[in-house]
ZAMARGU-4260 file (C-alpha; in steps of 0.2 Angstrom, whole numbers, plus 5000, padded with zeros to 4 digits):
<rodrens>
0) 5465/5502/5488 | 5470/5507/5506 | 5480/5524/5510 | 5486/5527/5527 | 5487/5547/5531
5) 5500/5552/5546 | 5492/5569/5551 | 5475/5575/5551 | 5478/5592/5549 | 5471/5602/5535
10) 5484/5594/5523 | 5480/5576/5531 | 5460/5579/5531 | 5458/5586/5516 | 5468/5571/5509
15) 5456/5559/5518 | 5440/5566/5512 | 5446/5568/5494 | 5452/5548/5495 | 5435/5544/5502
20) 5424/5552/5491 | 5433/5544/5476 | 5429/5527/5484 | 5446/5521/5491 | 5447/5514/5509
25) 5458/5525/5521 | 5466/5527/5539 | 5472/5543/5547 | 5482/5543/5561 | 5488/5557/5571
30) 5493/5563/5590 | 5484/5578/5593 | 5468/5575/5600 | 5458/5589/5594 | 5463/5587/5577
35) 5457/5568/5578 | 5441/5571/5589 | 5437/5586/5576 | 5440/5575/5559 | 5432/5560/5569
40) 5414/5571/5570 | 5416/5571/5551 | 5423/5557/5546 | 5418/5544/5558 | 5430/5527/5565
45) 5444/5530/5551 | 5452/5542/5561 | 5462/5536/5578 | 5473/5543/5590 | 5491/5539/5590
50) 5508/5541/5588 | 5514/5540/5567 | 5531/5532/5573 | 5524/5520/5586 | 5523/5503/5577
55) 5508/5498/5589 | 5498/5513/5583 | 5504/5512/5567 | 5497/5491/5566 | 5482/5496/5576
60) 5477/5508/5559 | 5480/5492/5548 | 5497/5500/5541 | 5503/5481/5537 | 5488/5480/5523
65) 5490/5500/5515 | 5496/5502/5499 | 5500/5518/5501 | 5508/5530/5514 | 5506/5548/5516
70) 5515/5560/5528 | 5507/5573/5530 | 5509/5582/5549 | 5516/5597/5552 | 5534/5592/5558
75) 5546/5586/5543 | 5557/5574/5556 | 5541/5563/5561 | 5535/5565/5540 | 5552/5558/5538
80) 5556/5543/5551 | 5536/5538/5550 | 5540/5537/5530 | 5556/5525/5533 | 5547/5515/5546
85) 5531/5508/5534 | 5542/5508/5519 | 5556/5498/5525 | 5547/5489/5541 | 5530/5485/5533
90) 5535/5484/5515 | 5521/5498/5511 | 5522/5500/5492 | 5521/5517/5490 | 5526/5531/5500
95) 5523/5551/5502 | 5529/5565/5511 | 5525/5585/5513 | 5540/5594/5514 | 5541/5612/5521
100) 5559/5615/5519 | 5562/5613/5500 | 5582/5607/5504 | 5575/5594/5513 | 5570/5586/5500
105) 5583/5578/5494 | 5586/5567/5507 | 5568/5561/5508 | 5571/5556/5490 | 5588/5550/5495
110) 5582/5538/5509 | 5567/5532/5499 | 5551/5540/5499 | 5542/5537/5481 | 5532/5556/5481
115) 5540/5571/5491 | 5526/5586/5490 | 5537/5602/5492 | 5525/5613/5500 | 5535/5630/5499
120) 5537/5624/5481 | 5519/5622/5479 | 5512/5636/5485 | 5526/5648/5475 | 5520/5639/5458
125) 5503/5641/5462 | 5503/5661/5465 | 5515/5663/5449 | 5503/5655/5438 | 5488/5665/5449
130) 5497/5679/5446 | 5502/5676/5428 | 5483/5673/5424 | 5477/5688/5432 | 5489/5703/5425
135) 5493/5693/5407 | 5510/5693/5410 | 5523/5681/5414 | 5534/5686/5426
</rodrens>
């Protein structure tokens, strides 16, 4: 299996390592510099400099063989358009995309992307159960 990541963030780098150590094959493509040249030091050659909505950068990380997409920078727009352009353009199976604004949602769902992570969503249910574990209660 081969997973293209947009974004090598902390969501995006977290993501690769985790798809790595279970012995998948994976790409990760972002346009910040630092963010690549620091996830380079760790991770080596899979990790390029580009543009997730650039169809040269996006061929130049093998998008046309990936199996699976995954949105994952910071800005929901290029999450979005970069989610449409591998699905519809290069016939990517399987999409994902993180969400920060939970009414966004549906449209990504709407124009197709398979998996929408809502973090805000995420993050909410992950303190309530915390929470709900630590005082016994549910609230």
């Amino acid at each position: 299996m081969f997973v293209v990541i947009a974004g090598a963030g902390k969501v995006g780098s977290n993501l690769a390592t985790w798809i790595l150590d279970a012995g998948y094959e994976v790409a990760v493509i972002d346009i910040d510099s630092t963010k690549v040249r620091t996830l380079g030091n760790r991770l080596g050659d899979v990790v390029l400099l580009g543009d997730t909505i650039s169809s040269n950068d996006l061929e130049r990380c093998g998008i046309s063989r990936a199996d699976i997409f995954i949105a994952a920078t910071d800005v929901e727009d290029v999450n979005l358009i970069s989610s449409q352009v591998v699905k519809y353009r290069y016939e990517v199976p399987k999409t994902a995309a993180v969400v920060f604004n939970s009414e966004s949602a549906e449209l990504f769902e709407l124009l197709g992307v398979d998996v929408v992570l809502k973090v805000t969503d995420m993050i909410v249910q992950g303190l309530q159960e915390r929470l709900s574990e630590s005082f016994a209660v549910d609230l």
